[in-house]
C-alpha positions in Angstrom: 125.5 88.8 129.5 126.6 85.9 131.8 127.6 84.4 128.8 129.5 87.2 127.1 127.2 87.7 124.1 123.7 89.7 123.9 121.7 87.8 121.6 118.9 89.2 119.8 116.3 86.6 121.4 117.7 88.1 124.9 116.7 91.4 123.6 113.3 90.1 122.1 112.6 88.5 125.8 113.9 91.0 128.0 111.9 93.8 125.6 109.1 92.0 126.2 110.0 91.7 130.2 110.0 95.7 130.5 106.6 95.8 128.5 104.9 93.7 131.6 106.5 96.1 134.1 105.5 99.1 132.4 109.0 100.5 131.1 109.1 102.5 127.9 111.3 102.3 124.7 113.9 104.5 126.2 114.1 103.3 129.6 115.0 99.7 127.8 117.1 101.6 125.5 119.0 103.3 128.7 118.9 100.6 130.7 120.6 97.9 127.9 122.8 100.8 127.1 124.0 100.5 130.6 124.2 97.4 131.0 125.5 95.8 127.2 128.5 96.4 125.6 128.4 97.9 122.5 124.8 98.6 122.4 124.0 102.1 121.2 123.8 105.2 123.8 121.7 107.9 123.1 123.5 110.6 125.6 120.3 112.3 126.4 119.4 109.1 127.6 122.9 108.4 129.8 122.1 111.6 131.7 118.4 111.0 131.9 117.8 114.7 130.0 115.1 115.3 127.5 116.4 116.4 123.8 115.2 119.4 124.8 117.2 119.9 127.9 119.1 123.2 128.3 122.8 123.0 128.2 122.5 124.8 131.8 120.1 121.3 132.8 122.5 119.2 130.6 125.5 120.5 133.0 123.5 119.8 136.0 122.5 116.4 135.1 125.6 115.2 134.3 127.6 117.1 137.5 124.4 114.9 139.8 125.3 111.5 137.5 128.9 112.5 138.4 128.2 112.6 142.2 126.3 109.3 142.4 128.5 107.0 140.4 131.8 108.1 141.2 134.0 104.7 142.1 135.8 107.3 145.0 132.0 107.9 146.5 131.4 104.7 146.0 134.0 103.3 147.5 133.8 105.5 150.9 130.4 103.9 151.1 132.0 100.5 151.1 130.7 98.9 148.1 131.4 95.6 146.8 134.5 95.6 144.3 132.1 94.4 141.0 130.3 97.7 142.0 132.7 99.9 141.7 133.8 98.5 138.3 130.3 99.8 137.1 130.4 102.7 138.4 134.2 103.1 136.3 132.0 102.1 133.3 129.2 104.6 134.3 131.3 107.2 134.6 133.5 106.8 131.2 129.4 106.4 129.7 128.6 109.6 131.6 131.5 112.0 130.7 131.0 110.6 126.9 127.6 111.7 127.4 128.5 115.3 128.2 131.4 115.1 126.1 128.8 114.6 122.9 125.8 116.7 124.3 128.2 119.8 124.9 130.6 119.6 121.2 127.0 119.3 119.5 125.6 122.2 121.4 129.0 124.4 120.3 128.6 123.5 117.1 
């Protein structure tokens, strides 16, 4: 992304890159998700939940992603100013993640 642009031979390699150190389908999938703009975001995957989660276990999960990537927290740790940008983008990623996990659960 130092570029601007995710190309699909970046993906190809960097697939290939989590293969060697052992990282499934959906820790790449979370982890570009995270990390690329515009990629998809599977919300079980933002919050680190299995599909199969409770919504008591979704709640929790997201509360704990809450906790450890707000920019305030963050901040009173003294982080570096780029880290606290992604944890802003974390936490909009996280709260979607809820956002989604909880309307499908209601409906």
């Amino acid at each position: 992304m130092a570029d601007g642009a995710y190309h699909p031979g970046e993906n190809d390699f960097l697939k290939e890159v989590a293969t060697i150190f052992g990282l499934d389908d959906r820790c790449f999938s979370t982890l570009r998700a995270r990390f690329v703009e515009g990629a998809p975001r599977d919300p079980y995957d933002v919050l680190g939940i299995a599909h199969d989660a409770s919504l008591n276990e979704a709640r929790a999960a997201w509360k704990q992603a809450v906790r450890d990537s707000h920019p305030d927290a963050m901040m009173a740790r003294g982080v570096p100013v780029e880290a606290l940008k992604l944890a802003e983008r974390r936490l909009i990623a996280i709260n979607a993640a809820w956002e989604e996990i909880s309307a499908q659960r209601a409906a």
